[in-house]
N, C-alpha and C positions, 0 to 999 in steps of 0.2 A: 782221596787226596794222595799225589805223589809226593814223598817226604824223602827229600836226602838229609840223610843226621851227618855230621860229624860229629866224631869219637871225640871222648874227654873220660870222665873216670870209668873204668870199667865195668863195675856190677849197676852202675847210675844207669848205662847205656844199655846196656842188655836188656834189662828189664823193662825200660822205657820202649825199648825199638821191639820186644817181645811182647809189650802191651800194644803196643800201637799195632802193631799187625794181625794181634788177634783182636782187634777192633775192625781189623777189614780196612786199613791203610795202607799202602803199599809201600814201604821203607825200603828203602837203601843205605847202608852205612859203609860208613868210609873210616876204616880204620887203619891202625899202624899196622906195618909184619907182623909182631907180635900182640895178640891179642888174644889170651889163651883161652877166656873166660868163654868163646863162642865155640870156640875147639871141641868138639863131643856131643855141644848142649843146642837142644832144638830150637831152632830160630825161625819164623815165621815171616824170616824179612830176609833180603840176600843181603852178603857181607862182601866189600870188597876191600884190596889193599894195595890203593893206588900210590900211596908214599913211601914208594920204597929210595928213590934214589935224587936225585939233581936241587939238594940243600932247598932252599926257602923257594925259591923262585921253579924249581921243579914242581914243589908240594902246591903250588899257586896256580901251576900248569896244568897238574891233574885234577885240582877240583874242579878248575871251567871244565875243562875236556868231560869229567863224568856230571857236572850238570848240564852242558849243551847234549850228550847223549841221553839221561834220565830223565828230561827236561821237567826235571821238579815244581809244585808247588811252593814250596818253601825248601829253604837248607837251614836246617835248625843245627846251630853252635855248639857244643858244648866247650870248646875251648877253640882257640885260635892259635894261628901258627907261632905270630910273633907280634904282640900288641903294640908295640911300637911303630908296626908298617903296616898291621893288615887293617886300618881304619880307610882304606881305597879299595878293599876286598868287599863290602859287603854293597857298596854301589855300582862294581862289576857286574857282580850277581842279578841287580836291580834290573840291568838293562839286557840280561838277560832272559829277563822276565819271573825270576826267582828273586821276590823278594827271602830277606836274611833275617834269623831270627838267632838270638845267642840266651843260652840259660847263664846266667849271670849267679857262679857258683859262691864266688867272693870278689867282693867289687875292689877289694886293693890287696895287695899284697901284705904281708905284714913288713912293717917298716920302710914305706913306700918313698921311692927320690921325687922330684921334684917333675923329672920327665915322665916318670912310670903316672904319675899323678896324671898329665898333661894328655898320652899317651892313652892312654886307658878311658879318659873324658872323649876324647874324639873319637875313640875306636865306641864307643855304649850311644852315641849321637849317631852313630853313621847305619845301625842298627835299625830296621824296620819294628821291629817289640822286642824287648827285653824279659825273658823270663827269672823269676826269683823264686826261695824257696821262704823265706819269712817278709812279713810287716815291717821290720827293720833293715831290709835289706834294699825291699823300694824305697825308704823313706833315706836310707843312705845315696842311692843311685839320685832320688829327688835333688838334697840338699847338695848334688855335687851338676845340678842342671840339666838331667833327663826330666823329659815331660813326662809327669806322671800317670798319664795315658798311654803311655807306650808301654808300661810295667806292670807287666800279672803278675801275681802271687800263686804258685801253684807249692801246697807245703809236699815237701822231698816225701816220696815214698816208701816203702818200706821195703826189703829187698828180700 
């Protein structure tokens, strides 16, 4: 399986895209310029850092561009550009033929507004599966209108 990740917390990713490859999956990650954690330490997957410049709509430009080259199975989330806009991003992807997959670290913010509410409901719908790390974490994504078919449960690893 070809797996484009996008980058989200640091040692989460590494280790994830470090397990995945030594399972014999081909990973790609797409991380920031700075990303020191891969810096030195052996990786079993290439690393690239296509976000380097042209604000929101630049960083929107480089992930097509390196999923239309990588032509991935999936592009698995771990966080998004700007949850307010990128609920059009992950049906891009679709018709790309890369379904979008997002690990769903914390489903709200803390002390969430009314848009980020709104915002963040369409962006977890737009989403081909949702990944979580607990029981209460689907059962929150449920109660706010994901089909709870679309919601694994995989518990956070150890690092």
């Amino acid at each position: 399986m070809r797996i484009l990740m996008v980058s989200g917390p640091v040692h989460y990713v590494y280790c994830l895209c470090r397990a995945l490859g030594e399972a014999g999956e081909t990973v790609r990650l797409l991380a920031p310029s700075v990303y020191d954690v891969v810096d030195g330490y052996p990786t079993p997957y290439e690393v690239r850092r296509p976000f380097q410049e042209g604000g929101y709509l630049g960083r929107l430009r480089a992930l097509l561009k390196e999923a239309r080259e990588f032509r991935p199975d999936v592009v698995h989330f771990q966080w998004t550009f700007a949850p307010r806009k990128d609920w059009f991003m992950a049906r891009w992807l679709s018709r790309l033929g890369a379904p979008a997959v997002l690990t769903v670290h914390n489903v709200l913010p803390h002390e969430p507004t009314f848009a980020e509410r709104w915002a963040l409901g369409q962006l977890y719908r737009r989403f081909r599966a949702l990944c979580v790390h607990a029981e209460s974490t689907r059962q929150e994504l449920m109660r706010s209108g994901v089909a709870g078919d679309r919601v694994t449960v995989i518990p956070h690893g150890n690092f």
